[in-house]
N, C-alpha and C positions, 0 to 999 in steps of 0.2 A: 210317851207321856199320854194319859186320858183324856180326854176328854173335861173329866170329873176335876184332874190335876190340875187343870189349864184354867178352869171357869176359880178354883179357887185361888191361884197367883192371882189372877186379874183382881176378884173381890179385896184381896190383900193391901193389891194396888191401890185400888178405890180407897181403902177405908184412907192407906196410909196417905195420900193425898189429899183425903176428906180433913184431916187432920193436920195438914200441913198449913190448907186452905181456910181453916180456921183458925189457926195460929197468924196466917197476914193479916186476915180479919180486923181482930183485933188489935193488933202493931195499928194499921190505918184508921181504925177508928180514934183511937188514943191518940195519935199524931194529929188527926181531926179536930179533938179535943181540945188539945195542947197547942194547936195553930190557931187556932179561929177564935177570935173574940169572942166570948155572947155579948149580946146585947141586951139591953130591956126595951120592952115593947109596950106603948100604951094600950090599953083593952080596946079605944077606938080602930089602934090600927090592926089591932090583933082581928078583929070582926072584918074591917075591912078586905083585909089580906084573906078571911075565910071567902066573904060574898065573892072575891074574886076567885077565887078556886073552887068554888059550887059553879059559877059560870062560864071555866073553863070546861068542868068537866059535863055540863050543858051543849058546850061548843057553840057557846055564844059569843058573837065579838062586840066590839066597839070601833067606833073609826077614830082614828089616829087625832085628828085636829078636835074629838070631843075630852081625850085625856090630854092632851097637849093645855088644852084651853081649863081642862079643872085646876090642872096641877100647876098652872101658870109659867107654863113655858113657852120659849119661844117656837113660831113656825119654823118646818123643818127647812133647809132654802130646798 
């Protein structure tokens, strides 16, 4: 067998698993779908939930007892 032979089973391989791997894909997303609730979201917390994820991806923090204390929960013991 060539060289030439070999490179193209493999590619074969590839596709046909590119293709299989797209077919779970979607099985999982749908399941996804089909599991999980949505929810609705108020626009307040929709903005929120953003400023946190801009100051994630800042790699900014926050200490612990200043969200404990917004969110009015209790100390952790």
């Amino acid at each position: 067998m060539t060289t030439e032979a070999s490179l193209d089973k493999v590619y074969a391989e590839v596709k046909r698993m590119r293709v299989k791997l797209e077919s779970i894909e979607k099985t999982l997303e749908s399941l996804r779908e089909s599991l999980l609730p949505e929810e609705k979201i108020a626009p307040e917390e929709m903005e929120e939930l953003e400023t946190l994820k801009q100051e994630a991806l800042r790699c900014e923090c926050v200490p612990l007892e200043e969200v404990l204390k917004k969110h009015g929960a209790r100390k952790r013991a």
